[in-house]
N, C-alpha and C positions, 0 to 999 in steps of 0.2 A: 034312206039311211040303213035298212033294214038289210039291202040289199048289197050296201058297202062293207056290212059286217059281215056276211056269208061269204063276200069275194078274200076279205083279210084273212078269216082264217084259212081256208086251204094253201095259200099263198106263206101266212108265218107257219102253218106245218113243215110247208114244203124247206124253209127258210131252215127252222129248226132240224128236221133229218137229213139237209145237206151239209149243216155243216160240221158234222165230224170227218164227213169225207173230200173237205178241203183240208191241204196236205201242209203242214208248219210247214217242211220243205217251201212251202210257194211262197210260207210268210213274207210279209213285207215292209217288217217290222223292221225300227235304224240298225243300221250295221254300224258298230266302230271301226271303221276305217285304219284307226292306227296298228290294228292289229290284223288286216288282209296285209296277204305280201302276192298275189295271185296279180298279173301279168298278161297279159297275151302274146303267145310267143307264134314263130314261124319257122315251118320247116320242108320245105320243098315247094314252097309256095302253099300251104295249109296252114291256114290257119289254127289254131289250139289253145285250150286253157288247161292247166293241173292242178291239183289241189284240194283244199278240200277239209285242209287239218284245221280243226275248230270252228265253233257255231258260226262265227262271225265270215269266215272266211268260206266255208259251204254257202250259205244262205247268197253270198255275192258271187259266187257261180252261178247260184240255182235262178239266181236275178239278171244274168245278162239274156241277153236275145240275140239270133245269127246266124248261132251255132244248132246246125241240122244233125248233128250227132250227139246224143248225152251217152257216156257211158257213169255207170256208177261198179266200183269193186267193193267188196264184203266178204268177210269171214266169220267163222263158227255159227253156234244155234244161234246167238245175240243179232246176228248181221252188224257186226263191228266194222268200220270203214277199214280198207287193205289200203294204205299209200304207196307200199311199194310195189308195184305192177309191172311188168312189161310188157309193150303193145306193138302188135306190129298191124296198121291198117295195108291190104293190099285190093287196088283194083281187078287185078286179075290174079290166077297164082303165077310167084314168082316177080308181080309187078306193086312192088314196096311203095306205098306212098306219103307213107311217117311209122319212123321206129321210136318209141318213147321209153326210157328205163326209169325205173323207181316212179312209174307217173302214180296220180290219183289222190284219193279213193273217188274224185270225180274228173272225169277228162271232157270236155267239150270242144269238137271238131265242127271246123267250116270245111264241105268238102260239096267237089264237083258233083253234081244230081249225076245217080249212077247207084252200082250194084257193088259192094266191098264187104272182104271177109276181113273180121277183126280177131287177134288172134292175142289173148292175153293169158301171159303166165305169173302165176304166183308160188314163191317157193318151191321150183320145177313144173309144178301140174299147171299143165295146160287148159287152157277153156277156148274155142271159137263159136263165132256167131257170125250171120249175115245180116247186114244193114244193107236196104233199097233206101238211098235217100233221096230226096229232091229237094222243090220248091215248098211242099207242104210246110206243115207239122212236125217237128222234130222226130227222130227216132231216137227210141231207149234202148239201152241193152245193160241190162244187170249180168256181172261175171259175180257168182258164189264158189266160194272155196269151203269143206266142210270142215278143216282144223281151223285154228290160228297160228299155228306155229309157222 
């Protein structure tokens, strides 16, 4: 017995300092349903999700599985969700393989395993990043904008 007490505590330590670094994001707490309006749409054969606007309707993004690309957009010091984005995913440059206007503030892509520059603007200013995606683990890429306006 002595013995099962020495293994429980390091084990509920460990229990207790991990979990402030599990992410609400991941919650998985009920969504109300009546108030997601988020869809899966298609666009050259890619699949995508947008959206994003209120608790209920983030948390059922942040809840699907598939999708090998999360982007998430944000603005000012707050890190405020940006809905309206424009994204341009390309394979190669010059080779477009989803244009999205007004997307976000989260976008979720099913995309062929490969190497794509994402190119998202808000209010003129530009952001790019490159995503290597595959079969793994999802890739993230956070686009920050430092106004709101």
């Amino acid at each position: 017995m002595k013995y099962l007490h020495s293994l429980l505590l390091p084990l509920t330590t460990v229990g207790v300092l991990m979990s402030p670094a599990i992410s609400p994001a991941a919650s998985l707490e009920p969504i109300d349903s009546s108030g997601v309006q988020v869809q899966s749409q298609e666009q050259n054969g890619i699949t995508y999700l947008s959206g994003g606007i209120g608790e209920d309707e983030s948390k059922a993004i942040q809840q699907t599985t598939g999708y090998n690309l999360h982007m998430t957009f944000s603005v000012g010091a707050g890190n405020e969700y940006a809905p309206d984005v424009n994204v341009v995913i390309q394979k190669a440059p010059g080779q477009t393989v989803l244009t999205l206007n007004d997307a976000g503030p989260l976008v979720y892509v099913k995309l062929p395993a490969g190497k794509y520059t994402v190119i998202a603007t808000h209010h003129g200013e530009t952001r790019h990043d490159v995503a290597d995606v595959g079969s793994g683990a999802a890739r993230n890429l956070v686009f920050h904008w430092d106004d709101a306006s």
